[in-house]
C-alpha positions in Angstrom: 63.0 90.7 121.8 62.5 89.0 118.4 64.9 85.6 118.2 67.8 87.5 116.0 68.4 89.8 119.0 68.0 87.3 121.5 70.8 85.4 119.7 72.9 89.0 119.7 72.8 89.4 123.2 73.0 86.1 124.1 76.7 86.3 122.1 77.9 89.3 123.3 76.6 88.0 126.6 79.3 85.2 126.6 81.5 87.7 125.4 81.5 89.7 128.1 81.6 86.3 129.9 85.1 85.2 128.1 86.5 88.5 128.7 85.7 88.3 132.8 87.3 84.8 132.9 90.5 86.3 130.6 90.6 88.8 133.5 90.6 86.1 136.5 93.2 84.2 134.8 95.5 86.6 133.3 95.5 88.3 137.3 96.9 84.7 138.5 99.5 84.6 135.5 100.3 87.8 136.2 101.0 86.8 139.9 98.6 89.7 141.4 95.7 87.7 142.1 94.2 90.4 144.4 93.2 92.2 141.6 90.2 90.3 140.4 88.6 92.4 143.7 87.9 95.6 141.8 84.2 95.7 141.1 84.9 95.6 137.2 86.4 91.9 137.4 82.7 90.0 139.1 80.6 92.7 137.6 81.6 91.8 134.1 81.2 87.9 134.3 77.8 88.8 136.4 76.4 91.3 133.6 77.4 89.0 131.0 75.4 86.2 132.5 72.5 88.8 132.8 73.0 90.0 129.4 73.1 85.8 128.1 70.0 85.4 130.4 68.2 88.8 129.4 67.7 88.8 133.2 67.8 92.8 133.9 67.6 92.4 137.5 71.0 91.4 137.5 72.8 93.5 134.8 71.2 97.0 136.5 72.5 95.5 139.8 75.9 95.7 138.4 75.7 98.6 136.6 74.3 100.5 139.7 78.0 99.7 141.1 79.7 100.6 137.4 77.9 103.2 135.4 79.3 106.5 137.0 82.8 105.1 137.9 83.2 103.4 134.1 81.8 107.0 132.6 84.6 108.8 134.8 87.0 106.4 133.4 85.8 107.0 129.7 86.3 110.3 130.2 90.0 110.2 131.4 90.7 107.6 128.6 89.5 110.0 126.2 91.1 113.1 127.6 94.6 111.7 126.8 93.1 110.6 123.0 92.2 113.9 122.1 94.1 116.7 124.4 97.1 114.1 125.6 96.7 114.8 129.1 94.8 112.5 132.1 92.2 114.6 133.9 91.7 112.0 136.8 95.2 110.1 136.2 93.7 106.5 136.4 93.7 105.5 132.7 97.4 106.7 132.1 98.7 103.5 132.5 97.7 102.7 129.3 99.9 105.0 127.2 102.9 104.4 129.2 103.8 101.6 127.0 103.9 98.5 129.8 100.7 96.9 129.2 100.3 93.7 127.8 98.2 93.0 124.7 95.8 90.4 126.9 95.2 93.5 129.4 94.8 96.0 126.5 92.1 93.6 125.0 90.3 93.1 128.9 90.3 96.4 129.9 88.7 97.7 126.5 84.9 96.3 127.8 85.4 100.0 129.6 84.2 101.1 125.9 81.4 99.0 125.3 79.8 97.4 128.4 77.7 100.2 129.1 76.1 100.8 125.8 75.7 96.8 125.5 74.1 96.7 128.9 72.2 99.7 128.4 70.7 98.1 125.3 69.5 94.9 126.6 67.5 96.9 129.3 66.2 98.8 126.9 65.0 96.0 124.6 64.4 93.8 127.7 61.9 95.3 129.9 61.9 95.4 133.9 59.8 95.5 136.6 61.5 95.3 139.3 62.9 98.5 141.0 65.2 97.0 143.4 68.3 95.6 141.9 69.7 98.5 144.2 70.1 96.1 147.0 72.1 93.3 145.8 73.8 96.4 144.7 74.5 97.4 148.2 75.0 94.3 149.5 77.6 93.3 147.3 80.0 96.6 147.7 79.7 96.5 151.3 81.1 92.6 151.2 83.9 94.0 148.7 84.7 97.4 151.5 85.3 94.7 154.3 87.3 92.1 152.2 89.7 94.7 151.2 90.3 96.5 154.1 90.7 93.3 156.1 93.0 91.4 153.1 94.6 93.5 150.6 97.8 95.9 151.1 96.8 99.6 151.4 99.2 100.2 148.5 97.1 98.2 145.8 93.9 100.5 146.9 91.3 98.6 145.1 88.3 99.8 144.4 89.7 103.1 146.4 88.4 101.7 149.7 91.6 103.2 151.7 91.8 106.6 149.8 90.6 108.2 147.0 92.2 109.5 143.3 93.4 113.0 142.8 91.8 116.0 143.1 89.2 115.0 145.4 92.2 113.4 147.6 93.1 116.9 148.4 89.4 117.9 150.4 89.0 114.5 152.2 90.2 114.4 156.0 91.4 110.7 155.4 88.8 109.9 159.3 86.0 110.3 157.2 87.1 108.7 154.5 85.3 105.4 154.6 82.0 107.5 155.5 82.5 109.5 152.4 83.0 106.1 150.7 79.8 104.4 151.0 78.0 107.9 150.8 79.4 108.4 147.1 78.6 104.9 146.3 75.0 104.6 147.7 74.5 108.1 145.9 75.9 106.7 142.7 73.8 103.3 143.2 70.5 104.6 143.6 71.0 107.4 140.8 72.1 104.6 138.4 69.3 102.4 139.4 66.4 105.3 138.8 67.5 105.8 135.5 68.3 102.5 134.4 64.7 100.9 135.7 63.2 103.8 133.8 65.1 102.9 131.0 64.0 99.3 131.1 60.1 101.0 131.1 60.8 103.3 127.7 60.5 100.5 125.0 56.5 99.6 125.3 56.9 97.1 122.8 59.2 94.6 125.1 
């Protein structure tokens, strides 16, 4: 990275930073503290401190947990811009006309964190091909925390059962097997690609 792109990342790194600590704070004022458990609250502040640091180790780590799931999102955000109709029903609660400005402005990093992140891999080259563990290590802490401490009702991070459709073809006994198996699939897709990705720019 020449020093003009170091300075770009090293802003939208504290960025992504602000917006994480927004997040934290705006879940206490809001009185649902509980919240800052889904993977997109730590992941942000975590890849923003990776993105600041250019330190891809830590930014794929976090995207191996985000890419997929923040790509389904996307798409359900979009499918109510264009065709007005939610495909997975987890973005609707932002057309429903109850969100608060602060919200609307921390929950739009779903748009750009990915193509940010992806970016500073690209331009930032990695060698190391196992982010994928503090990957692992870190969703498995999150499963146990919120099974053991947060009300089924909340279902963070959909550790006690899934969004629709695929809610229909789960037996909910296998659920927390099917769980893990989705998310180690998702992790070591995500990290494949995005360590290749940190290989394609030779001149890094």
């Amino acid at each position: 990275m020449n020093k003009y792109l170091n300075h770009f990342f090293s802003l939208l790194g504290m960025i992504f930073i602000l917006l994480g600590i927004m997040a934290i704070i705006e879940s206490f004022i809001s009185k649902n503290p509980l919240q800052i458990l889904w993977f997109c609250y730590p992941c942000l502040i975590l890849i923003g401190i990776g993105i600041f640091r250019k330190n891809t180790y830590l930014i794929i780590s976090q995207l191996n947990i985000l890419l997929i799931p923040i790509i389904i999102w996307n798409i359900d955000f979009f499918s109510i811009v264009f065709i007005n109709r939610t495909i997975f029903g987890i973005t609707d609660y932002l057309f429903q006309g109850k969100t608060a400005i602060i919200s609307l402005i921390i929950t739009s990093q779903h748009l750009f964190i990915i193509p940010i992140s992806l970016l500073t891999i690209y331009f930032k080259k990695t060698k190391n091909k196992t982010p994928w563990k503090l990957s692992i290590i870190q969703i498995t802490l999150f499963f146990i925390i919120i099974r053991l401490f947060t009300p089924i009702a909340m279902n963070i991070n959909y550790a006690f059962y899934p969004f629709s459709p695929i809610d229909k073809i789960i037996q909910p006994q296998y659920y927390s097997t099917f769980w893990f198996l989705i998310f180690f699939i998702m992790i070591f897709i995500s990290n494949f690609l995005l360590t290749k990705l940190g290989n394609l720019n030779k001149n890094a």
